[in-house]
N, C-alpha and C positions, 0 to 999 in steps of 0.2 A: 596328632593329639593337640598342639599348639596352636594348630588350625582350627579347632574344635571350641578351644577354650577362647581363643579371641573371638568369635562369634558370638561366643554365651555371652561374653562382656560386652560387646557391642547391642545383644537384643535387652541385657537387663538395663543398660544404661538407655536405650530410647525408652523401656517401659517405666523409667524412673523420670523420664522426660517429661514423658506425656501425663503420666500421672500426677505431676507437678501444674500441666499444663489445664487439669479436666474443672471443670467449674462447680464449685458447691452451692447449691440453689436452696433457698429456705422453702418451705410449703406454705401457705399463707391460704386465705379462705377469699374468694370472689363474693365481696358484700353485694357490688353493684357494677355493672360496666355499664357505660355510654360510648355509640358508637359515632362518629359525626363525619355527615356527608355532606359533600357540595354539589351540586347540578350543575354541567356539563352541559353546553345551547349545540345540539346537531342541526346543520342546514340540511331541509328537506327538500324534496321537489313539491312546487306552488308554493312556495315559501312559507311551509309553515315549519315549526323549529321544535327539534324533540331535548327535552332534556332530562337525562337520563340521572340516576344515583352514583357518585361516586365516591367511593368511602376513603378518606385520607387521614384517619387518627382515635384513638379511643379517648377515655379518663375511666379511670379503674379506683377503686373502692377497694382495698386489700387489705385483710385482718391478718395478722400475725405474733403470736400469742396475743396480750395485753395492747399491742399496738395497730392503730388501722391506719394507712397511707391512703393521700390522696394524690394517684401518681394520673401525669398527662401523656401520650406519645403520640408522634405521627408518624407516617408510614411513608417508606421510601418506596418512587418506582419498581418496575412501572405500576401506577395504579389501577385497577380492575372498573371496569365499567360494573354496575348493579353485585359487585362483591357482597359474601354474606358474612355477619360479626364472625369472630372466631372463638368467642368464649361464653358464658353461658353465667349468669348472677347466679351464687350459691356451691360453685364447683371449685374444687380446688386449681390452684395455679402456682407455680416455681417463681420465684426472682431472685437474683443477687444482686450485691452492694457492690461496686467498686469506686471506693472516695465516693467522690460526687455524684458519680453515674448510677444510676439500677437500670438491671435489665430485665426484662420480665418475657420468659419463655413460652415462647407459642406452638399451639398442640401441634404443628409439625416439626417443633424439636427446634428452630433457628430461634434467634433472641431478637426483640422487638427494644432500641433504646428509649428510655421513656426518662423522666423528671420525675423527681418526688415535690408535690404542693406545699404538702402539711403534714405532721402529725401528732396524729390526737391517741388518748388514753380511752380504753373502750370502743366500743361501736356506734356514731352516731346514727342517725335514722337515715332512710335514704331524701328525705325532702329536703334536708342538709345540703346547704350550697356550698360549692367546693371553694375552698378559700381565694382571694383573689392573689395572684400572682405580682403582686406589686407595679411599679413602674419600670422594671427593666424588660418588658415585652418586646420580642425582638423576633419578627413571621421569619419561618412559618410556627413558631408556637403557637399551640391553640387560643383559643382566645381566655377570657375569667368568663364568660358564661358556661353554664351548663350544655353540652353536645347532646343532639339527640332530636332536637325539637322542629318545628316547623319556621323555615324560612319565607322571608314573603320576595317577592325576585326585585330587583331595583331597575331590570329592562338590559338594554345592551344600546349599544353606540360602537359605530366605525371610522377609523382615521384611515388613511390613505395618503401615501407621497412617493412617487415614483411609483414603483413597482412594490412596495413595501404595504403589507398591512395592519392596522394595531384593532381586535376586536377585544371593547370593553364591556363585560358586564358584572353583576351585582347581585349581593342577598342582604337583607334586613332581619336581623335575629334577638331575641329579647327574652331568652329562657322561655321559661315554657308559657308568657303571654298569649302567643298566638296561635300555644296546643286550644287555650280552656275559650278561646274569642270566637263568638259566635254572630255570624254578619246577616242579618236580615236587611233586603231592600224590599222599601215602603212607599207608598204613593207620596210620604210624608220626605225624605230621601231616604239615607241607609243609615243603620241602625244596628249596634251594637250590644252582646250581653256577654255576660260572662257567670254561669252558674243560674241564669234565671233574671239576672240583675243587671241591670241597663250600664253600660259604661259608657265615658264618654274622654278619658284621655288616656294616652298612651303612660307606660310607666317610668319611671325616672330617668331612665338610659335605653338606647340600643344600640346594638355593637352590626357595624355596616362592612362589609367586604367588598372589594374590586376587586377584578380581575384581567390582569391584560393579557392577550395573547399575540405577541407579535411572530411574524412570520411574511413569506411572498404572495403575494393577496393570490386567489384564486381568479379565475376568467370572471365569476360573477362578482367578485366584490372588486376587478379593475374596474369593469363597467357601470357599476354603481351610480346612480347621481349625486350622493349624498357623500361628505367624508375624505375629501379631496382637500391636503390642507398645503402649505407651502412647499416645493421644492428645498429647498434651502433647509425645510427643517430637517432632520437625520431620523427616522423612527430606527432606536437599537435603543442600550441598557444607559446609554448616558439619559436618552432622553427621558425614559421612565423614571431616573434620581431624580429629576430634575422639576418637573410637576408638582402642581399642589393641589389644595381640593378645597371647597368653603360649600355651603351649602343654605338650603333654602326651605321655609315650609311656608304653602301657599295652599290656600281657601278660596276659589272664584278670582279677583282679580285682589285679595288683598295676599300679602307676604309679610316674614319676617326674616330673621336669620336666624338660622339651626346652628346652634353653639360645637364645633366637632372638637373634638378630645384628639391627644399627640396621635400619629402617623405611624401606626411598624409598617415597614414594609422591606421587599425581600424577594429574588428570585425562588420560584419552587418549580418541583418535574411535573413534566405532565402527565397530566390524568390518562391522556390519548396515547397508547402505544403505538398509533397509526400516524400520531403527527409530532414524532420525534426533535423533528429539524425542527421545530417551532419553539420561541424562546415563551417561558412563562413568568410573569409575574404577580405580586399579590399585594394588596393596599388595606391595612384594617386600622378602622377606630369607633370610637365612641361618639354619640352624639346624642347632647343634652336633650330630654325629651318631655321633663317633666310638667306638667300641668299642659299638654298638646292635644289639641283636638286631636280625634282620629277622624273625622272629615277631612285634615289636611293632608297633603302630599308631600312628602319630603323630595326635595332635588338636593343633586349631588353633581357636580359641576367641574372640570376638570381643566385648571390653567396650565400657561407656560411662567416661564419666571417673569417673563413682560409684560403681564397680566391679561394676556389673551386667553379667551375662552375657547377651548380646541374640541372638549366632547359634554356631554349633560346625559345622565341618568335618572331617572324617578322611580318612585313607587307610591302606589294609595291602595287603600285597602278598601278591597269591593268593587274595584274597576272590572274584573269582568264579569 
């Protein structure tokens, strides 16, 4: 009998445990999800390079009584190649508050941690730009644009030393500019509209990414010609702190300089569950854009702190 009843005491005291333990989630209404992906350059055979969707963060629109959050997260490894969103605008969805943190519940029952941006009284509309995120940006946060939209690629570039390799590449993002930008090329050059209506400069800011992936070069990228840069230099995490960036917009043989905006940057997992052993990292800022032809090219150019130039990336719009 004593045996019996210590038992009892031992299962109501773990269900008073766990009950202690179970999370109370609010129901709140999905105004709007955005889901944001990055492309991922596969080397193919004949060298041509696939690059695939890969989903690393939402921003969610969440009504809850009287109050609508405008919360950001991203997603931890490993990340799914071509993954599809997991939530649907207009359906309900769970979150809870803890202090600081919310976590907001994904339809297979685990909790996704996410940030809250803002919040506002009532529902604003969805064309409502999500608040910006002040100056304390620190990657991999998402960025203050809007996720969802069309990236234009910035290209890619190779370092090499010893046996070591660093592939860097790039996306150029500007909210949804480059959903409504329509590129006609003309006998006259190329040519721009938007809604029917001729444009001719880019809009005030765009928000630019890097990306390095360091790791043991492969047989084709030892042999390489291009991308071979000092022995002495170390490619690892010191040397990615250690870099800076400045940048360029050029029309035919004239240029100027592309004003960039501060640096977060930040180790993040990779996308590639097949290339584990590979160290990743990420570079994001701003860059002043306002009254810019879009005939010109932006470079993005990649120093040492000795003011050597080690890699250069670009993008134009209508190059292929």
């Amino acid at each position: 009998m004593k045996r019996v009843l210590y038992l009892l005491l031992i299962v109501l005291s773990v269900g008073r445990f766990a009950a202690a333990k179970k999370h109370v989630y609010e129901t709140g209404k999905l105004i709007d999800v955005s889901a944001k992906y990055v492309e991922y350059p596969i080397q193919l055979g004949g060298g041509l390079i696939a690059q695939p969707q890969i989903l690393i963060g939402y921003s969610f629109e969440i009504q809850v009584g009287e109050l609508t959050y405008f919360v950001k997260a991203n997603l931890t490894g490993p990340l799914k190649v071509d993954a599809k969103p997991e939530w649907t605008a207009g359906n309900p969805v769970e979150l809870r508050f803890d202090k600081a943190k919310v976590f907001v519940r994904r339809p297979n029952g685990k909790e996704l941690l996410a940030r809250v941006e803002s919040v506002v009284h009532g529902t604003p509309g969805r064309s409502r730009p999500l608040p910006s995120s002040g100056t304390d940006l620190q990657f991999p946060q998402p960025s203050e644009e809007v996720p969802g939209h069309k990236m234009v690629p910035l290209g890619m570039d190779l370092l090499r030393s010893d046996k070591k390799c660093l592939l860097l590449y790039g996306t150029v993002e500007a909210g949804d500019f480059f959903d409504r930008l329509k590129i006609r090329k003309t006998r006259k050059g190329v040519r721009f509209q938007e809604r029917g209506e001729e444009v001719q400069n880019f809009p005030e800011a765009l928000v630019v990414r890097v990306f390095a992936v360091l790791g043991a070069c492969s047989a084709q990228q030892q042999s390489a010609d291009r991308g071979a840069i000092s022995a002495n230099v170390q490619l690892d995490e010191d040397f990615l702190k250690s870099v800076s960036f400045d940048g360029r917009w050029k029309q035919g043989f004239a240029e100027q300089i592309a004003e960039l905006g501060p640096v977060a940057e930040g180790r993040i997992r990779s996308p590639d569950p097949s290339h584990n052993d590979r160290d990743w990292w990420a570079y994001e800022f701003k860059v002043r854009s306002e009254g810019i032809s879009l005939n010109n090219a932006l470079v993005i150019v990649m120093h040492l702190p000795d003011g050597k130039m080690v890699a250069r990336l670009s993008a134009r719009l209508g190059s292929k």
